[in-house]
C-alpha positions, 0 to 999 in steps of 0.5 A: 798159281793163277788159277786158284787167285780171283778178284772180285773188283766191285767187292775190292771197291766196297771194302775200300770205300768201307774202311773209313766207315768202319773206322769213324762208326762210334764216333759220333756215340756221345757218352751221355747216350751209353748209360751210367755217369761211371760207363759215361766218364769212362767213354769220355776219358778214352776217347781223349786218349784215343784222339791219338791212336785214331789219327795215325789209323786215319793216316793209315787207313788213308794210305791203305785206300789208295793203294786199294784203289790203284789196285782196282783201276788196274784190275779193271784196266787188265780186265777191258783190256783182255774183253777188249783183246778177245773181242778183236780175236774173235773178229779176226776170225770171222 
């Protein structure tokens, strides 16, 4: 089974730093910049009732991160320390 799973950490990083990102990337669209008054009032009118939704994926999203990131320091805390093990093997049996 071990052998078919692989982590890439430094992509596990990226993915966890994108996910606020991803999240906040139409927020800063203002409605007047979509296009007609009805597309207009349509954005802003959701966007008040997304305030909601937005918050509780932000909490999510939150708590998402920092197992994601608990989750990376531990891989690369098994990956020194296996370089590590190696490297004392191999001195070992110079």
């Amino acid at each position: 089974m071990g052998d078919h799973f692989k982590t890439d950490i430094d992509q596990l990083a990226a993915f966890t730093e994108s996910l606020e990102h991803v999240r906040t990337a139409l927020q800063h669209v203002r409605s007047d910049q979509i296009g007609t008054a009805e597309l207009d009032e349509a954005c802003d009118t959701f966007q008040e009732r997304w305030k909601y939704g937005n918050e509780q994926i932000r909490e999510r999203i939150g708590k998402l991160t920092e197992g994601l990131q608990k989750n990376t320091d531990n891989y690369r805390e098994v990956e020194t320390s296996l370089e590590e093990g190696f490297k004392r093997a191999a001195a070992a049996g110079k």
